[in-house]
Each structure stands twice: as structure tokens, then as C-alpha cells.
FIKOLZA-1660 file (N, C-alpha, C; in steps of 0.1 Angstrom, whole numbers, plus 5000, padded with zeros to 4 digits):
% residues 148
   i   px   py   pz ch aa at
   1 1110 2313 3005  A  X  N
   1 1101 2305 3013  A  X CA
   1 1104 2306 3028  A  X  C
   2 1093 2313 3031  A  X  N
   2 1096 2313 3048  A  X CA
   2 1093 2300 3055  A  X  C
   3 1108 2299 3066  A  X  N
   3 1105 2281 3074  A  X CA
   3 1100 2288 3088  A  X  C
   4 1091 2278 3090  A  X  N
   4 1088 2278 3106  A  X CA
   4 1095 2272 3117  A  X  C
   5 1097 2279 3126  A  X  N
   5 1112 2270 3138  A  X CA
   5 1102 2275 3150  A  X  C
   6 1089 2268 3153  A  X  N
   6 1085 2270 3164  A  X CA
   6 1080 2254 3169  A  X  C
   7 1088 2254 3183  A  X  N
   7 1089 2238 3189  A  X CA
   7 1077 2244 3204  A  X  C
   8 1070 2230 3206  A  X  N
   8 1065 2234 3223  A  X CA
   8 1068 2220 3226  A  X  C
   9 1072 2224 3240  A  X  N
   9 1077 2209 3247  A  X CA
   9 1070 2206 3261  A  X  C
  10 1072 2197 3265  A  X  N
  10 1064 2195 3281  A  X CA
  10 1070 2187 3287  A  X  C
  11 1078 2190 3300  A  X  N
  11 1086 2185 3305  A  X CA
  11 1084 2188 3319  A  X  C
  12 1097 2183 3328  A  X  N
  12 1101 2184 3342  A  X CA
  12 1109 2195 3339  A  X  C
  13 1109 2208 3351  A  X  N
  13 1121 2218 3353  A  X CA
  13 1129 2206 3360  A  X  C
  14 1147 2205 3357  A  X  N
  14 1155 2200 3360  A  X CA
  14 1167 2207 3370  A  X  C
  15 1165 2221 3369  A  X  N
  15 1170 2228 3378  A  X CA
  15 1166 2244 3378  A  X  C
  16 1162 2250 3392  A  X  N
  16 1157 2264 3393  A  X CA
  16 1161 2274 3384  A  X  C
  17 1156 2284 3378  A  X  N
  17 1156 2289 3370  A  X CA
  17 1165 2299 3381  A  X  C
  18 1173 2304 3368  A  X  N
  18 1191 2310 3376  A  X CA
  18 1182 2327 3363  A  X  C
  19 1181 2336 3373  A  X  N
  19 1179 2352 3368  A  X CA
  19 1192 2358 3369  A  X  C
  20 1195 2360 3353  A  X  N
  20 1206 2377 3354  A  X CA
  20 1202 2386 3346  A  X  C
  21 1208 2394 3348  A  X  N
  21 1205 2410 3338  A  X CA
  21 1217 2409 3333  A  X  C
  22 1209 2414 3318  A  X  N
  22 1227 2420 3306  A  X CA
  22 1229 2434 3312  A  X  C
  23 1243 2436 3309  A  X  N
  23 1248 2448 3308  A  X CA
  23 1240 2464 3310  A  X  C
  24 1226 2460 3303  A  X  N
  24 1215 2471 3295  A  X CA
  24 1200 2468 3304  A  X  C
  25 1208 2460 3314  A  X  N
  25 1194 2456 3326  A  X CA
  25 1183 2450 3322  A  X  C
  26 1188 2440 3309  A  X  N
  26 1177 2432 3307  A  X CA
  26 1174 2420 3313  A  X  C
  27 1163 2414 3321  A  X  N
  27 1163 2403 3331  A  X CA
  27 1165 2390 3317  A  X  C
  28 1169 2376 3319  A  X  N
  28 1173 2365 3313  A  X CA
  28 1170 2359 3322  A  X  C
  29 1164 2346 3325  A  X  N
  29 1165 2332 3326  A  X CA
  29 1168 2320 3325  A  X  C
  30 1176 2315 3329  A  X  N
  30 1176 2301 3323  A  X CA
  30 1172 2289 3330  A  X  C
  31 1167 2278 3324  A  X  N
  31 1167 2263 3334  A  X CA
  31 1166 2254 3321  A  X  C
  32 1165 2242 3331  A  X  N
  32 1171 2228 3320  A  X CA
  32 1149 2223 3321  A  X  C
  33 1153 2214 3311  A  X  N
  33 1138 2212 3313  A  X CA
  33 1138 2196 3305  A  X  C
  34 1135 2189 3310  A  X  N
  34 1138 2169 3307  A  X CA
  34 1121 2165 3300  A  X  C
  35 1125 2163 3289  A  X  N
  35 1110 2157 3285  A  X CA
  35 1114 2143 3278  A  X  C
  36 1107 2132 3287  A  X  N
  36 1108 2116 3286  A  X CA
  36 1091 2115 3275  A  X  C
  37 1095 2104 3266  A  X  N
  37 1089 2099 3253  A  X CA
  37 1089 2082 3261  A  X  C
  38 1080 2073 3258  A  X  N
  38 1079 2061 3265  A  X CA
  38 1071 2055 3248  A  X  C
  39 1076 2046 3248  A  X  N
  39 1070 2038 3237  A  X CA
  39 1068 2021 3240  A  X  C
  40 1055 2014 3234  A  X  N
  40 1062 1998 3233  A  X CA
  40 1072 1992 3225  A  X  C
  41 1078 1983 3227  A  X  N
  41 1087 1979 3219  A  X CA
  41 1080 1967 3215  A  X  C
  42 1076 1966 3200  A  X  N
  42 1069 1958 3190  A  X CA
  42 1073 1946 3193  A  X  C
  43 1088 1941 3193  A  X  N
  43 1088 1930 3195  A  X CA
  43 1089 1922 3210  A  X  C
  44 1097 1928 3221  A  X  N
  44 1094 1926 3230  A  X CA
  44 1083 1928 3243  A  X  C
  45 1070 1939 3236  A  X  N
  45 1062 1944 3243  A  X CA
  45 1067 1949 3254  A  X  C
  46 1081 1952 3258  A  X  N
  46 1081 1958 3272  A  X CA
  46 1079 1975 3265  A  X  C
  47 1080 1985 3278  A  X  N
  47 1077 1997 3278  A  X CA
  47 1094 2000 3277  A  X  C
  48 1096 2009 3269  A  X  N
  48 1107 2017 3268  A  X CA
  48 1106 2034 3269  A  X  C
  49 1117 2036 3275  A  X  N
  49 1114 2053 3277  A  X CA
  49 1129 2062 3269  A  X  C
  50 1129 2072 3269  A  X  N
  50 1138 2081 3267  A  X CA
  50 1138 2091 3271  A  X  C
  51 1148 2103 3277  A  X  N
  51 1146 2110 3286  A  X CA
  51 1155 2123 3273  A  X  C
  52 1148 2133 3267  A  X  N
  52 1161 2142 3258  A  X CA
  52 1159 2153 3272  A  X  C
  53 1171 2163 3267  A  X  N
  53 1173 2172 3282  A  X CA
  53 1172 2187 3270  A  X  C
  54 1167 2197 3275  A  X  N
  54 1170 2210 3265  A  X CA
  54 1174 2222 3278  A  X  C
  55 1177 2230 3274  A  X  N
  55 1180 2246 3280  A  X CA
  55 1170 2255 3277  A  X  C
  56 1161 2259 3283  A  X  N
  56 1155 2269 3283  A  X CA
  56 1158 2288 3284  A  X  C
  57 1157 2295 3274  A  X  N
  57 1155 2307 3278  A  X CA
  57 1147 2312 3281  A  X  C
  58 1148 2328 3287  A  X  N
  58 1131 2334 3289  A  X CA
  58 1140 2349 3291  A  X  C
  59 1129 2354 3282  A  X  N
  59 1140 2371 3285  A  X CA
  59 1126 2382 3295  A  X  C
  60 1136 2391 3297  A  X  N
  60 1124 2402 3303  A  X CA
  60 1115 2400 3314  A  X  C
  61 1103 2403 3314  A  X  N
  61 1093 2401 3321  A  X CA
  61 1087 2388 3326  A  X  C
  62 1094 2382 3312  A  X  N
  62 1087 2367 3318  A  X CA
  62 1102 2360 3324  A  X  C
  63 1109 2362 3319  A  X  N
  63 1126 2359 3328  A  X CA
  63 1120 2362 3341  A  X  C
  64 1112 2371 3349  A  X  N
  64 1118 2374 3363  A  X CA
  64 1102 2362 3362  A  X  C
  65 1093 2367 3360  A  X  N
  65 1080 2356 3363  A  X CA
  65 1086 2339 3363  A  X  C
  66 1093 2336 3362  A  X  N
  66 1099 2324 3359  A  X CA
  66 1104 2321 3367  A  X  C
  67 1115 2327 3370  A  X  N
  67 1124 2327 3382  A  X CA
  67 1115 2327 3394  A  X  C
  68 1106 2335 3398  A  X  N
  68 1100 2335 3409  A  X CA
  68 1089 2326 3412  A  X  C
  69 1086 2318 3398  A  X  N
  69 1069 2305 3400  A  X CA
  69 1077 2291 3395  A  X  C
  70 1086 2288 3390  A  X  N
  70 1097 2281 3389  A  X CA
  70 1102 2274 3401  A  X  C
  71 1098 2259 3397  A  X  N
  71 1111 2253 3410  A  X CA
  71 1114 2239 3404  A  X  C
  72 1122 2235 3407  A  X  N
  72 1131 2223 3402  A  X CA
  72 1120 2213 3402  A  X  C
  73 1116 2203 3387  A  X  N
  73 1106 2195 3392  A  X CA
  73 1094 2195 3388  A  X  C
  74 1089 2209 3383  A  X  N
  74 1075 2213 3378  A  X CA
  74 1076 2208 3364  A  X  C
  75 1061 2206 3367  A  X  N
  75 1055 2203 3347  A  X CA
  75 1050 2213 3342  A  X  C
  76 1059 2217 3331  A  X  N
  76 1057 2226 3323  A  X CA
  76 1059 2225 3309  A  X  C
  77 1050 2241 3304  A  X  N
  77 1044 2234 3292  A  X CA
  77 1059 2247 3282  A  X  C
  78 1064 2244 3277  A  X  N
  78 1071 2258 3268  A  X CA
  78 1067 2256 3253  A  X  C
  79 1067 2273 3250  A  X  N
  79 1067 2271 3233  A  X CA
  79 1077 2284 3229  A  X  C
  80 1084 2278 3216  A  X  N
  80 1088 2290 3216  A  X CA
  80 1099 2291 3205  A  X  C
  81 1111 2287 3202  A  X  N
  81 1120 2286 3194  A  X CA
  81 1134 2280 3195  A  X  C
  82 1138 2272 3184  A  X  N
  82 1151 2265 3188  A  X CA
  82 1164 2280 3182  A  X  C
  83 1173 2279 3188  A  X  N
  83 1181 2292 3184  A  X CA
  83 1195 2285 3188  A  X  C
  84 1205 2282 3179  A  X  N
  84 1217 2281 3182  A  X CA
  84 1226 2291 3183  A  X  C
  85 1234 2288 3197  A  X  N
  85 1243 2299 3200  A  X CA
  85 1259 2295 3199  A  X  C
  86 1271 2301 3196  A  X  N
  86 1279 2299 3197  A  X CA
  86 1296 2308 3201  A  X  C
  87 1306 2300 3209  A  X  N
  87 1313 2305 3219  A  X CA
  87 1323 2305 3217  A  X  C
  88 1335 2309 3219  A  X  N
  88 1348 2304 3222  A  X CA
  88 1353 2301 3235  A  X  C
  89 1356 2288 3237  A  X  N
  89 1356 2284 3251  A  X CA
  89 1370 2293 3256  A  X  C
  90 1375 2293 3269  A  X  N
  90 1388 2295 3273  A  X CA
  90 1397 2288 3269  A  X  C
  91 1397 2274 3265  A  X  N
  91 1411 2270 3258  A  X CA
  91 1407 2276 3240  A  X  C
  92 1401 2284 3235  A  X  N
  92 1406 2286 3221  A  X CA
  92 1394 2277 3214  A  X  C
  93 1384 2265 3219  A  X  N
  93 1376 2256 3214  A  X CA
  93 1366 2264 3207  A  X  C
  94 1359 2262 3193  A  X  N
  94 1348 2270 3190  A  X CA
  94 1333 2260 3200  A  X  C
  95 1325 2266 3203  A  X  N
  95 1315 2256 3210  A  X CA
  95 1303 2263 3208  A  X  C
  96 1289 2251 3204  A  X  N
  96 1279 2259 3204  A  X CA
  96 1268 2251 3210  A  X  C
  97 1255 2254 3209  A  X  N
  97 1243 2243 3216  A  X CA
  97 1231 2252 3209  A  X  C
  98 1221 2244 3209  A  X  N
  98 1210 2250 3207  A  X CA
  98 1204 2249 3220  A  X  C
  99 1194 2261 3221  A  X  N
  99 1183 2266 3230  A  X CA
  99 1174 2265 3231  A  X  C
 100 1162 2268 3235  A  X  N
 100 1147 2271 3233  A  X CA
 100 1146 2285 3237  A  X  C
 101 1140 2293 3234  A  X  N
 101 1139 2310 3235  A  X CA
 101 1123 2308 3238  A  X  C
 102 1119 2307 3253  A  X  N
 102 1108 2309 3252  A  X CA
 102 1101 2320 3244  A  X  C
 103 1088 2319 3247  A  X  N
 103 1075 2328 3239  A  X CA
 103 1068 2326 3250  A  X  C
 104 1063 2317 3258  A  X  N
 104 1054 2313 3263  A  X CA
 104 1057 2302 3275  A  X  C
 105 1056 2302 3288  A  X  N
 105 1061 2293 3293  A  X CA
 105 1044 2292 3305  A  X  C
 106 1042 2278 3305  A  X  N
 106 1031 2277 3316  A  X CA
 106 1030 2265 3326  A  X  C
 107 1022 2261 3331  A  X  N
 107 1022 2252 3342  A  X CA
 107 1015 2241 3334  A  X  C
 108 1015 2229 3335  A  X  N
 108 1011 2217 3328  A  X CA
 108 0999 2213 3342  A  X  C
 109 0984 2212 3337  A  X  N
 109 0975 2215 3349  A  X CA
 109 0970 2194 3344  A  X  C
 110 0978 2187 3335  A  X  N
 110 0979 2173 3336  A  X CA
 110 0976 2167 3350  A  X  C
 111 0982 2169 3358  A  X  N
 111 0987 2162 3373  A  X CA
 111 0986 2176 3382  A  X  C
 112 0982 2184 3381  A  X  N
 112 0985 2193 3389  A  X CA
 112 0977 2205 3392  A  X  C
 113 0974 2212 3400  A  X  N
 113 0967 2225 3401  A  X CA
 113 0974 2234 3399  A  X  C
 114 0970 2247 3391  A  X  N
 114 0981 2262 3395  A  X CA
 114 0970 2274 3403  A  X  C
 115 0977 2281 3407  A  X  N
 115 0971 2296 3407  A  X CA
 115 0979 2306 3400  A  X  C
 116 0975 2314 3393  A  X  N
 116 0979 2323 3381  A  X CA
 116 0977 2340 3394  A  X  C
 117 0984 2341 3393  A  X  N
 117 0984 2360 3398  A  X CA
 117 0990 2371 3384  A  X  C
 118 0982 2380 3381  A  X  N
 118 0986 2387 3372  A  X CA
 118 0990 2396 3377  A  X  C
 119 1003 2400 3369  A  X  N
 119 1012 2411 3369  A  X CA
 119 1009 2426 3363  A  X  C
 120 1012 2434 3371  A  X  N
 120 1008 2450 3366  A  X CA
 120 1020 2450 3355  A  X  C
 121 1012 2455 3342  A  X  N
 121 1022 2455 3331  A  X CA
 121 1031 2467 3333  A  X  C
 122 1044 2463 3327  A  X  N
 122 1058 2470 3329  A  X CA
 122 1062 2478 3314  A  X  C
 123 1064 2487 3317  A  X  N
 123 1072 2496 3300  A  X CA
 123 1085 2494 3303  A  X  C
 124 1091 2500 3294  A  X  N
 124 1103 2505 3295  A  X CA
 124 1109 2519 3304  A  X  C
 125 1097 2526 3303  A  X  N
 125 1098 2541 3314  A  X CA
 125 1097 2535 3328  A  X  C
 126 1097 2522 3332  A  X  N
 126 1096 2522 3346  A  X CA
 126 1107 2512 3354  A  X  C
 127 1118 2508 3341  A  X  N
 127 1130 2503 3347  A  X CA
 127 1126 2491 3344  A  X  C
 128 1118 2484 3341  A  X  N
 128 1115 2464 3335  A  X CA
 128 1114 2460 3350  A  X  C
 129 1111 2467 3359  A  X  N
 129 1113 2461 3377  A  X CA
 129 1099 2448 3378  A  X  C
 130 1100 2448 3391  A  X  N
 130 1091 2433 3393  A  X CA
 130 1076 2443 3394  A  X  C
 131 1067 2438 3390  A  X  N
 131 1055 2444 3387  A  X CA
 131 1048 2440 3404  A  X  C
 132 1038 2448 3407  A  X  N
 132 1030 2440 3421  A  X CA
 132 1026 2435 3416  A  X  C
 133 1021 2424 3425  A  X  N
 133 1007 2416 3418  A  X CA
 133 0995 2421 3423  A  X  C
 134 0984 2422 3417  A  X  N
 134 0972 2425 3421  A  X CA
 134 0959 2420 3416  A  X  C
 135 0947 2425 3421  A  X  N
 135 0934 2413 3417  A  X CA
 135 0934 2415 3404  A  X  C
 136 0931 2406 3396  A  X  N
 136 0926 2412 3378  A  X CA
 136 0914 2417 3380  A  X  C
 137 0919 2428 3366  A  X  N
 137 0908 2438 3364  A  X CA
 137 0897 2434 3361  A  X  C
 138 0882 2439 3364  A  X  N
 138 0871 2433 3357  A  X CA
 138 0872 2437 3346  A  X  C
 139 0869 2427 3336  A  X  N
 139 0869 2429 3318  A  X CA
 139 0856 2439 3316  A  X  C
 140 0858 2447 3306  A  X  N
 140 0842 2452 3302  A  X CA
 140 0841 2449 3284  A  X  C
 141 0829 2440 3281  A  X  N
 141 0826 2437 3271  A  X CA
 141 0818 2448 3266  A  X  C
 142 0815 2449 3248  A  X  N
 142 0801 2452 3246  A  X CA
 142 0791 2445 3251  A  X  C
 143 0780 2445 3250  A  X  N
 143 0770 2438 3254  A  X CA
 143 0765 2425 3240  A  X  C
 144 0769 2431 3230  A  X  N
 144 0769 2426 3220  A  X CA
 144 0781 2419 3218  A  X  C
 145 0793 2419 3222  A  X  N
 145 0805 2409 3222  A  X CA
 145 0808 2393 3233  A  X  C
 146 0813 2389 3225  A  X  N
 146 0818 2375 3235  A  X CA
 146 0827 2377 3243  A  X  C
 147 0828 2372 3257  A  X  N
 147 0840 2377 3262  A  X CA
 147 0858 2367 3259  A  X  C
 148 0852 2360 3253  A  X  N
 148 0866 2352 3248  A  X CA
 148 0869 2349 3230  A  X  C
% end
């Protein structure tokens, strides 16, 4: 039986998204991302809140897009996967955390406006480097097709 492990969350970025390359020059991302739940409390009717905190990844192409439209603070929307990782710390400790491994990471347009610039798509023959941006292409439909 196959299980599904795909979470989307909506939260505050809690800190700038930090870009490195592995070894093999693949770009990574990370940032923290805070999503508060608010409920009534039945018996005292006041409002109560809770604040859980997660780690975001983002690999490749969208790692550097992230890094660069990313800033501490934004509402955003992520989907993607919980993935536990684990370490040996420098004193000898085993240590692990779970993640979110983006898929998808966007701007939450709730409270907010974006502008989207698309990126010239990147292969592997061309280094994974930062794409320009430029105007999007005009789509060409059939005449007989929908365009969404």
C-alpha cells in the first residue's frame, strides 16, 4: 500500500533563505517558515493562538529562485514533503529533525500583491547557473484548444 507524505503549509519566512551548492554544484536552500493556527477556546471564548516553526528546503533552480524573491517575513504558500534527516553531532550525539523538501514554493496573494518574472529554463548542459529573466513567451494554442 502506497502512503502519501505530501504536506502544504502557509506561513511567515522567519529568516532569509541561506543558498549553498553541494560538492556536485547543486544549488540548496534553506529558511525557517512559522505558521500560527488561532482557535476559540469553548469555554472561555477568548482567542487562542499557536505558532509551530518548520525548516524548509528547496533544491536547484528553485533553491536560487528563492533565495533571490525571499525575504524574512513574506507569506508563503509551500507544498511539498516531510523528510527526516539524521546526524552525528560533534560530541558523538545521534541527532535528527524533519524537513519540508519543497515541490512548490509561492507567494500567498491573501494580504498581498506579487509580480512573477519567468525564468529562461536551465538544463544540465548549461551549469544549473541563474537563468535571465525575460518577457514570457506568447502561448500559441489550437484554435480549437483552451488555453488553460
Amino acid at each position: 500500500m502506497a502512503t502519501d507524505n505530501t504536506v502544504v503549509l502557509v506561513g511567515n519566512v522567519t529568516r532569509d533563505p541561506e543558498l549553498r551548492f553541494t560538492n556536485t554544484g547543486q544549488a540548496t536552500a534553506t529558511f525557517g517558515l512559522a505558521v500560527n493556527r488561532r482557535w476559540q477556546n469553548r469555554q472561555s471564548q477568548e482567542w487562542e493562538e499557536a505558532t509551530s516553526f518548520f525548516d524548509v528546503v528547496c533544491w536547484r533552480e528553485m533553491a536560487e529562485n528563492v533565495s533571490e524573491s525571499l525575504t524574512r517575513g513574506a507569506r508563503v504558500m509551500v507544498a511539498g514533503r516531510l523528510e527526516q534527516r539524521s546526524w552525528e553531532s560533534q560530541d558523538g550525539d545521534r541527532r535528527s529533525k524533519v524537513e519540508v523538501v519543497a515541490d512548490e514554493v509561492g507567494p500567498s496573494l491573501r494580504w498581498a500583491t506579487a509580480q512573477v518574472t519567468k525564468n529562461d529554463r536551465r538544463g544540465p548542459s548549461d551549469g544549473g547557473g541563474r537563468g535571465q529573466s525575460r518577457p514570457p513567451a506568447q502561448p500559441s494554442y489550437a484554435q480549437d484548444e483552451e488555453p488553460f
